[in-house]
N, C-alpha and C positions, 0 to 999 in steps of 0.2 A: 531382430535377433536378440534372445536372451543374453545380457552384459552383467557384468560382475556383480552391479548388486542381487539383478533376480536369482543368480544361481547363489550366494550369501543367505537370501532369501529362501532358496530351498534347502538347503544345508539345515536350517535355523526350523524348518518345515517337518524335515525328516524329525529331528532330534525331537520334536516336541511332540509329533504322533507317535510316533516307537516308545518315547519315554515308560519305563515298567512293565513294557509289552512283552511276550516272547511269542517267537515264529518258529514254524517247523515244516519239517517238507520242502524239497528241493524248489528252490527258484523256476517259474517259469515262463521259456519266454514265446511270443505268439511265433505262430507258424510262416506268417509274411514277411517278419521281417528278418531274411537270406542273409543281409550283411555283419547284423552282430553276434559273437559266437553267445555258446549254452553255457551256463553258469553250474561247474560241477563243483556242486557244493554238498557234500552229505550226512550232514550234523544235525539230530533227532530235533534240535531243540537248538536256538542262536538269538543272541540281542541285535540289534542294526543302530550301528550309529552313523553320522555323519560329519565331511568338514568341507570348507569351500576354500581355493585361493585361486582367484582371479575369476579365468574362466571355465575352472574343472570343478567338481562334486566331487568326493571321495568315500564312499559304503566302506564301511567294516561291519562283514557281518562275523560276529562272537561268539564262537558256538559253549553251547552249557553241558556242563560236564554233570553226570547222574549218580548217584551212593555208589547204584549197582555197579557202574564203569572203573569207578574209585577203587572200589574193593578188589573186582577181575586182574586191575590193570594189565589186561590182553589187551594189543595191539598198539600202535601209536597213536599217541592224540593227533586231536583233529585241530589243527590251527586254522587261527583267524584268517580271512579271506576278504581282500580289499579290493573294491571294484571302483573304477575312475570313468564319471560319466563326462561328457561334452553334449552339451544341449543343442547343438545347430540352430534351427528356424524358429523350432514350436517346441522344446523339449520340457517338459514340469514334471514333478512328483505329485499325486493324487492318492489319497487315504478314505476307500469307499468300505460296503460291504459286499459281497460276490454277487450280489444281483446287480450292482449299479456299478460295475465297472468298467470307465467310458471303452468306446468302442477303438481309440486307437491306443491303447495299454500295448503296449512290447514286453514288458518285464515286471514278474509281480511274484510277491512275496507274500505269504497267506500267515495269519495270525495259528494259533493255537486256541484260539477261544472258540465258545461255541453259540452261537453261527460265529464262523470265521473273519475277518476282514483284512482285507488286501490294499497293501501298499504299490505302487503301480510307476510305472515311470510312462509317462503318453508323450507321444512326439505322434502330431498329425501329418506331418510334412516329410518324417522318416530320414532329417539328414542329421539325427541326434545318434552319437555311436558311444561305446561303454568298452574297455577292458577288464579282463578279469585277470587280477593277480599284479597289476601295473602300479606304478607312483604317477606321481607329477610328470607334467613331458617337461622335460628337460630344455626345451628352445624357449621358453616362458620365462620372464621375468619374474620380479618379487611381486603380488599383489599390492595395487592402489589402496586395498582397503585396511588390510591385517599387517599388512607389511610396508608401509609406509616410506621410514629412515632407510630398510634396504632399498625400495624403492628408487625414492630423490636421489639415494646414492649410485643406483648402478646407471639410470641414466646419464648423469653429469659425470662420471667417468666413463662414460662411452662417446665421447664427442669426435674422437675420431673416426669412429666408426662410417662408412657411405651411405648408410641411410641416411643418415641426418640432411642430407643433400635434397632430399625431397621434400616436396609443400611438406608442410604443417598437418595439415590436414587429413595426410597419409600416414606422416610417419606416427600418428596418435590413434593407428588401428593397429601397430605392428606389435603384437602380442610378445615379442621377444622382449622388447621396452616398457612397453603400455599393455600390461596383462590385467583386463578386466574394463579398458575403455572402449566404446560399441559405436553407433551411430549416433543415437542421441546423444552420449555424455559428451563426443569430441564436437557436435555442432553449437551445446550449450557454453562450455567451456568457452569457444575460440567468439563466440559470441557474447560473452560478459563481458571478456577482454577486449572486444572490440580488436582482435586482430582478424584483419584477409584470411583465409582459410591455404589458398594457394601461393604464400610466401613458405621462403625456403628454413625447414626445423631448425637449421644450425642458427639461423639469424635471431631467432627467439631464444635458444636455450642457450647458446654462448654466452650472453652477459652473466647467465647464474652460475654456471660456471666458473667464471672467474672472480663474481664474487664470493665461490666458497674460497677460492684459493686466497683469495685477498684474507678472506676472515682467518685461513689457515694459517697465513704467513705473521699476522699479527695474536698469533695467539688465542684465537677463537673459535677452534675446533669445535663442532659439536653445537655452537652456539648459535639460534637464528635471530639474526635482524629484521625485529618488527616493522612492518612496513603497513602504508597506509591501505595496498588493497595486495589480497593474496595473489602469488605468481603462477604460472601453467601447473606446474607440479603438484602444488598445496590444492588448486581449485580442484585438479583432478579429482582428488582425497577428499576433500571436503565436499563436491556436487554426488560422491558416488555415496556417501554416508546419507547424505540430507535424503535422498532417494531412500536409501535403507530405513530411514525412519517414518518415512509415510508409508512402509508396508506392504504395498502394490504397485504393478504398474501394470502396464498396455500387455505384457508376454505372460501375468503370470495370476491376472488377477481374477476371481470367481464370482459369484454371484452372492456370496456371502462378505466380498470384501469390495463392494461398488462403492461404500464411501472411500477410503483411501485410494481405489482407483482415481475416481473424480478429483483427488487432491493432490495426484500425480498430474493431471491433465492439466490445472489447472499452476501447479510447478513449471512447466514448462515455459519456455519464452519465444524461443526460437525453430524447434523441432515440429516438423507437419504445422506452421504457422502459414496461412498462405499470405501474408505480409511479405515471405522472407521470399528471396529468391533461391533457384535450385540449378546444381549443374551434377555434372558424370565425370567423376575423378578419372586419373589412371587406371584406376581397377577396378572402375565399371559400378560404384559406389555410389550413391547420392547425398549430397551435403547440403545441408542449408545455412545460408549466412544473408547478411545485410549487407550493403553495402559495395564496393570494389572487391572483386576474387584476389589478386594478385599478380606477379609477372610470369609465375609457375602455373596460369592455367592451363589447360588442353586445348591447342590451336580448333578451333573450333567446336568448342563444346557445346554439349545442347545440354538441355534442362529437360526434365523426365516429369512426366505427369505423375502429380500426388493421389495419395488413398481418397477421396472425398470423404469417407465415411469417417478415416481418422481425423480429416478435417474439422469433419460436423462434431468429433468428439473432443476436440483440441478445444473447439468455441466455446466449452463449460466454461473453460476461466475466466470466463467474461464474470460480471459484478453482476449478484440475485436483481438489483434495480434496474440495470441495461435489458435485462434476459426478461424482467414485466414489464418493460416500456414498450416491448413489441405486440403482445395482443390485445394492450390498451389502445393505442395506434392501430389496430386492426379495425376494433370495436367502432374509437371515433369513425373511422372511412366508411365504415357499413352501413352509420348512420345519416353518414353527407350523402351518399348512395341513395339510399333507399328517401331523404328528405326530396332529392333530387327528383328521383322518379317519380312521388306525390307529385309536387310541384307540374312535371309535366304533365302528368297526366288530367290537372286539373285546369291549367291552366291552356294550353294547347287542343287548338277545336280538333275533334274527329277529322279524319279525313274523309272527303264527299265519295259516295259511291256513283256509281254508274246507276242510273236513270235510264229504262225503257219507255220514259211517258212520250208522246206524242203532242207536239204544240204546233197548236194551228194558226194563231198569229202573232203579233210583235208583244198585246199585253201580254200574254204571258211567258212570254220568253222573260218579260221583266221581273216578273214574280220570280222566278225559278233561281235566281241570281247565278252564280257559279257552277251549279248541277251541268254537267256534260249534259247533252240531249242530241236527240236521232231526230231530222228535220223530215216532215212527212213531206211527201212527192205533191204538189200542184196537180187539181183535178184539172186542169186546161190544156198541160202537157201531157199527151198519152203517151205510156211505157214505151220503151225502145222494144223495136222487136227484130227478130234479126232478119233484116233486109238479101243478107245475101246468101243465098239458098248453100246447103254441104254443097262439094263438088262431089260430082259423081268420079266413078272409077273408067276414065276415059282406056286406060290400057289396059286390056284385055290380058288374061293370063297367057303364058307363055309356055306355047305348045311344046311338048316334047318331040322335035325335030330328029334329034339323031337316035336312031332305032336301034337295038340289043346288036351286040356285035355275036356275029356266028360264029360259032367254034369251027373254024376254016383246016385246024390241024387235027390232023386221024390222030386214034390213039396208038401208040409205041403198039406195036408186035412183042409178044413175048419172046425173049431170048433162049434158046435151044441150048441145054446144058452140053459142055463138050463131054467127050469121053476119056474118063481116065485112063492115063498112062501109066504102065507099071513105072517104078522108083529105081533108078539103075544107081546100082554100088557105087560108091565115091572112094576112089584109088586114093591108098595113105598116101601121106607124103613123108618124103622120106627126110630125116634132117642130119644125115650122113653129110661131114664135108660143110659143112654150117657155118660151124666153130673157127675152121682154118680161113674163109674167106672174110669171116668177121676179123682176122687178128692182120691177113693181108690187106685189108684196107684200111 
């Protein structure tokens, strides 16, 4: 699932293909996808910008105002119109020309140039939803990335809150808190830190807590004490930036940006490592960490089978010398192989065949050494022959004794149709006097 930096990353996307561009003609969105409303926008002409915080996108599209409009001044202007995307599974922004626009596009935006090009929003997966006319949702915290200080600050004064009561590991998906932290960023985090994933959040964030109060009480608002490795809070901020700076990752990256994908892959320490172990949160979630889960794990949790293929791609991070030690080591083996097979074949006699010759006495059986041989029959002993003649067929076939049974019974007489009788009237009945015996009984 796309996390705060990728949708940062798209924001940063949009603004830079829209840059000096202008669009026209209504938004359009495809015909499959039922769940998100039409974009009624109708401004001849509009800029598109963009902004991220956490895990929303935010479109304003600008509409441009014409001499002629200026001059008329008939009707109301048409104001700006801001649309808030949520990416779900697969959601990205894509800037093609109208022939190459992929085939899960939902919502596109057509340039004014000529040939045209379209900006697109693709979600393969289809669980990416968009409002039109909405802000920020309001249950979301302050962004890890852009918003930092409110950030630190709105968690550690939320410690009374009951979330906190849950693993760690949960309460660092709960976007109320933690707006913009995903799967990967909370298994990299909790694993720098070498904390269990399924210990309880208050036990971790408590202590900063009161060390801001401590710093408060002496005077030290505002001020942080440098410490020798960053705390959950600072890492969060600091792991989602260092991701923003290599550009790509695994949700967002193209064919055009495979080296910084690779250098996201190889970022990574803990995420799709099959080193690490894996369990199923509370919430049906998979985590990966090192080590002891915790005392908050799920009474009998199992571990879910990983992507292979993300596997296979996780393994770039290996060192370019590890990665050519392997079909130099192939190369050697081919060659102990194939020495091998010389060798036997040089060295190791044929295997003897099967021999039809015929040998008549002892010298040459000696000659013959090892060769199988078919020993010919003694002219002194004549062939066996077969002494004891077939039996004949002493028991005769067996006569048909019991003889056709006679049909002993006549056939049936035919039956003599009667004669019909005329149909005599059937007297009504009368249901006088009914009523009273039914009420008398």
């Amino acid at each position: 699932m796309p996390e705060g930096p990728e949708l940062h990353l798209a924001a940063r996307f949009v603004n830079a293909v829209c840059a000096g561009r202008v669009f026209s003609g209504r938004p359009v969105k495809s015909e499959v996808n039922w769940k998100n409303p039409e974009v009624p926008f109708e401004a001849k002409t509009y800029t598109i910008s963009a902004a991220s915080r956490g895990k929303e996108v935010q479109m304003s599209l600008n509409p441009i105002e014409d001499d002629k409009s200026k001059k008329r001044g008939a009707g109301k202007a048409i104001e700006a119109l801001k649309i808030v995307f949520r990416f779900g599974m697969s959601g990205m922004f894509r800037f093609t020309s109208v022939s190459e626009v992929p085939k899960h596009a939902h919502l596109m935006f057509y340039t004014a140039d000529k040939p045209p090009m379209v900006l697109s929003f693709v979600d393969v997966r289809r669980f990416g939803r968009w409002e039109v006319g909405g802000g920020w949702q309001k249950d979301r915290g302050p962004c890890i990335i852009l918003e930092y200080d409110e950030f630190r600050a709105h968690v550690l004064s939320n410690m009374s809150d009951a979330a906190f009561n849950r693993p760690i590991c949960e309460v660092l998906l709960n976007q109320k808190f933690f707006n913009g932290v995903g799967n990967y960023l909370r298994a990299e985090v909790l694993y720098r830190l070498g904390i269990p994933p399924f210990v309880s959040a208050r036990s971790v964030l408590e202590p900063l807590a009161k060390a801001e109060e401590l710093g408060e009480q002496n005077g030290m608002e505002g001020v942080k004490v440098k410490t020798e490795h960053p705390d959950l809070l600072e890492l969060c901020n600091k792991l989602a930036t260092e991701v923003v700076s290599l550009g790509a990752t695994t949700y967002n990256h193209t064919p055009d940006s495979e080296s910084s994908h690779d250098a996201f892959l190889r970022w990574l320490q803990c995420y799709y490592n099959p080193d690490m172990r894996t369990l199923v949160d509370h919430n049906g979630r998979t985590i990966w960490f090192k080590g002891e889960a915790g005392p908050l794990a799920p009474k009998g949790g199992k571990s879910r089978g990983t992507n292979k293929k993300m596997e296979a791609a996780v393994q770039k991070r290996k060192s370019p010398q590890t990665d050519q030690a392997g079909p130099v080591k192939k190369v050697k083996e081919e060659v102990k192989t194939e020495d091998s097979k010389g060798s036997k074949s040089k060295n190791t006699p044929k295997r003897n065949t099967r021999t039809k010759t015929v040998v008549s006495s002892t010298t040459d059986s000696a000659k013959v050494g090892r060769t199988r041989r078919k020993a010919a029959p003694a002219k002194s002993t004549p062939a066996r022959t077969n002494s004891t003649p077939a039996r004949a067929k002493s028991t005769p076939a067996r006569a048909k004794t019991t003889p056709a049974r006679a049909k002993s019974t006549p056939a049936r007489a035919k039956r003599t149709p009667k004669a019909k009788t005329p149909r005599q009237p059937v007297p009504k009945k009368t249901t006088k006097g009914r009523g009273r015996q039914k009420c008398r009984q």
